[in-house]
Each structure stands twice: as C-alpha cells, then as structure tokens.
C-alpha positions in Angstrom: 5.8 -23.9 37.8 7.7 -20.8 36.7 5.5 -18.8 33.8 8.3 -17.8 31.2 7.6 -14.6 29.5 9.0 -14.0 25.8 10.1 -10.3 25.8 10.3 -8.9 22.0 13.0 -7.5 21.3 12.9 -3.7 20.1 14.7 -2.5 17.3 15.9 1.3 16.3 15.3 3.1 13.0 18.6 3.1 12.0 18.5 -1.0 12.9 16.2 -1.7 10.9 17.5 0.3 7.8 20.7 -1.7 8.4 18.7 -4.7 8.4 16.8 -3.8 5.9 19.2 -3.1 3.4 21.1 -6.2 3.8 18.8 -8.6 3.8 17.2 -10.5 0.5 13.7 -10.6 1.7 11.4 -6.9 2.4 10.5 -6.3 6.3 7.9 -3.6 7.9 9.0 -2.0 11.0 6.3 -1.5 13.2 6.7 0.7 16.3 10.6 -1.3 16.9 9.5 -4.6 15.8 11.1 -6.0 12.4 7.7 -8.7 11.3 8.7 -10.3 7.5 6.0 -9.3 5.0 4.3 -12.0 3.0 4.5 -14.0 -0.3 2.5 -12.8 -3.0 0.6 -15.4 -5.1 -0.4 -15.5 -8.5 -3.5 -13.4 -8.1 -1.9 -10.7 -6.2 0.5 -10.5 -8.2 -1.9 -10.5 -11.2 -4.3 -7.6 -9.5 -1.2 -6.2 -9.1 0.8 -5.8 -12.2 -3.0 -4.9 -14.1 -3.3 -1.8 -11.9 -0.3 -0.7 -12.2 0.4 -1.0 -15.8 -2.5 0.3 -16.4 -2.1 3.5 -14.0 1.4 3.9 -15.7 0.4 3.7 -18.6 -3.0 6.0 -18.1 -0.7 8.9 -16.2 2.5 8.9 -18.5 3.6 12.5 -19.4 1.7 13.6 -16.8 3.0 14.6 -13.1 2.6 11.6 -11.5 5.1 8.3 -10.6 3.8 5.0 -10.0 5.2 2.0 -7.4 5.1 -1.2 -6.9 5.4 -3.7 -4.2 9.4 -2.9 -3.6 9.0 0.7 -2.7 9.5 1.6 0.7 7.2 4.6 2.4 8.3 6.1 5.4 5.0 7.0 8.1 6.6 9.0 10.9 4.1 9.6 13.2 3.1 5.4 14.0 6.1 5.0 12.8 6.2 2.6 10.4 8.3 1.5 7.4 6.3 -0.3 4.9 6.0 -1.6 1.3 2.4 -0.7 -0.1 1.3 -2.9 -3.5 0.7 0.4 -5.2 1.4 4.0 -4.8 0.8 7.0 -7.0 2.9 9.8 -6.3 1.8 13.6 -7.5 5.0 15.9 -8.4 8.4 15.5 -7.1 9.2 12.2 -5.0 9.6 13.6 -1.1 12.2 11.3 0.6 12.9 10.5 4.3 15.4 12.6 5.4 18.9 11.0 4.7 17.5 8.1 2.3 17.3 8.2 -1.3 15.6 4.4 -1.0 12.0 5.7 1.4 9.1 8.1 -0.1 7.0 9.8 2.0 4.2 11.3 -0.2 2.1 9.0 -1.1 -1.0 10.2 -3.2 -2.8 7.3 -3.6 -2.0 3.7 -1.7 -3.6 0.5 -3.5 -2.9 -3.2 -1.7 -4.4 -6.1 -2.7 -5.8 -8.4 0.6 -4.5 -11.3 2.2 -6.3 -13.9 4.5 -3.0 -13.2 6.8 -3.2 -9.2 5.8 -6.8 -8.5 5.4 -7.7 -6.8 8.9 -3.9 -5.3 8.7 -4.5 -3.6 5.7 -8.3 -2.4 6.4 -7.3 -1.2 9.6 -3.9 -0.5 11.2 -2.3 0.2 7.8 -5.3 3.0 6.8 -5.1 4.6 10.1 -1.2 5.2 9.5 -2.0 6.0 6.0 -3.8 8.5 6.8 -1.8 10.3 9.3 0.4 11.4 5.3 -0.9 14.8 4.5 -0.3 14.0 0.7 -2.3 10.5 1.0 -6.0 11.2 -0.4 -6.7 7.8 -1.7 -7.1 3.8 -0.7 -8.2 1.2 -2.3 -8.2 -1.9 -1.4 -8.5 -5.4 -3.7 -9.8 -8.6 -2.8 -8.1 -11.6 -4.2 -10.2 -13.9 -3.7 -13.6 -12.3 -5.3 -14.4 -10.1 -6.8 -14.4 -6.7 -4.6 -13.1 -3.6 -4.1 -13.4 -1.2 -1.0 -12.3 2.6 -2.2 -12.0 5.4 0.1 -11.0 9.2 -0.7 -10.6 12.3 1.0 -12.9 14.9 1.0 -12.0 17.2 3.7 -9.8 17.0 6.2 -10.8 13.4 8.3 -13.6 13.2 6.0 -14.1 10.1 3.8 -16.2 8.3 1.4 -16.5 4.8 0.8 -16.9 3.2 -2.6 -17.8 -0.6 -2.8 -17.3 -2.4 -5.9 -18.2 -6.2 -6.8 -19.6 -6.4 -10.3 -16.9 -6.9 -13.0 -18.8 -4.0 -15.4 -18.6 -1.5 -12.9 -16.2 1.4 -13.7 -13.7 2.4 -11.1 -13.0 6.3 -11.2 -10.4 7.9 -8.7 -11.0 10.8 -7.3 -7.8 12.6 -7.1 -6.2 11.5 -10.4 -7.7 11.7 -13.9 -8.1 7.8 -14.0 -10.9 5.6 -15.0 -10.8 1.6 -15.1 -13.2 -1.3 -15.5 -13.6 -3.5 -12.7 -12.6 -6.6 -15.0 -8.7 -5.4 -16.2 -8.4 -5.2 -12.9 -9.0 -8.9 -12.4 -7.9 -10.0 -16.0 -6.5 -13.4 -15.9 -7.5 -14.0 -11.9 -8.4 -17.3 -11.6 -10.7 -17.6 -8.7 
C-alpha cells in the first residue's frame, strides 16, 4: 500500500490580498495558508453589535475609531491577516504599507467565542495579538453563557486577567475611559 501525503499548498502575501479582494466571503492567512473564517450566529452577532454600539457610542468625539467584524488587521511578525469582532483604535488609523483596506494598530481587540474558534481565539490569536506594540487590551466573550475573560497590559509582557460571569458585574477597560454592565453586553442573547 502506497501512504498518500496531502501537501498544503502555500500562498504569498500578495496571493492572498488578490484573493482576498475578490472573493465574497472574508479569509485569514495564516503563515501561507488561506483557512475561510466562520459564520456568525445570532448571538454573536448580538454580543457583537451591543459592544460596539455601545463603545461607539461611549468614545464619540473622542480620539478613538471603532471596528467591526469586516476590518482587516495586519500582524507582521506571525504573519497573519485577520478579521477581529471588535477593535478600538487610539489616534490616527496606521495602515499596512501599500493598503488603505489593513490596520495595524489595534488598541483594544474584542471577539466573541466559537465552539470551532474558542482555543484559536484564547490562544494562537492572543499570542499574535500581542506581538502589536499598540494592542493593550483583549477580551474575550462567551456566547454560549454568560462569561467574559479580560486581559490588559501592565507592563511590557505583563498581564492581568479579569473573569466575569454575573450579569451585574460592571466591565471597566483599562486603557479607554469605558465602563459597561455585563448584561448590555448580552441584551437580547438567548441562551
């Protein structure tokens, strides 16, 4: 019996922008693969849109720029091309070289967890996160229950962890003047 190997195939920057581009649906680029992100459902997109509006809302006239889901962020040193649920950006947007469609100065990174994203997110994902010199924030939002892991920088590769799972319990970030009950966060989630 022969053993038949699949070989992945290995795609360049500029491939993947091309691709990227072009194509309907968003992609990551991970290290020269191309994977196909996720659906959202309902309560994602729920925890989602409550953050965010409410973040927008909380920080307008003030010098900071919210995104959502469709906003690509360039991490050079993994590298990776990816679209975070939620990023806060402090000051002037700071694009990839050559794009005008790729941020790379993130402030603050929210994404809301997946069964199929979960470890991604928690893990892989935070370790390129952090690797941004602007990036000082992470939270990151259960779906299914309520819970929220929060992390922020103290120093340089210094942390703190914040755990969250009572719907009273205020959420404060650290590097923003922001302050928001656990329960807008999960308004209209149905578990």
């Amino acid at each position: 019996m022969i053993l038949q190997v699949e070989v992945k195939q290995i795609y360049t920057l500029e491939d993947y922008l091309d691709f990227e581009v072009n194509s309907s649906e968003r992609h990551e680029y991970i290290n020269g693969e191309i994977r196909p992100m996720t659906g959202g459902t309902p309560n994602h997109n729920q925890i989602a849109l409550n953050l965010s509006g409410t973040l927008n809302f909380s920080l307008k006239r003030q010098p900071y720029r919210v995104f959502v889901t469709d906003q690509r962020l360039w991490i050079p040193e993994k590298p990776l091309y990816t679209y975070p649920d939620i990023m806060v950006i402090q000051g002037e947007i700071q694009l990839q070289e050559g794009r005008k469609d790729t941020i790379t100065n993130p402030l603050i990174i929210a994404e809301v967890l997946s069964a199929s994203t979960r470890n991604y997110d928690k893990d892989e994902k935070f370790a390129a996160y952090r690797t941004l010199p602007t990036f000082q924030e992470y939270l990151l939002i259960d779906q299914y229950t309520i819970h929220i892991e929060h992390y922020y920088k103290t120093d340089h590769k210094h942390w703190i962890f914040v755990e969250y799972n009572n719907s009273n319990e205020n959420l404060v970030l650290n590097s923003i003047p922001f302050e928001i009950v656990i329960a807008d966060i999960y308004d209209k989630v149905e578990f």
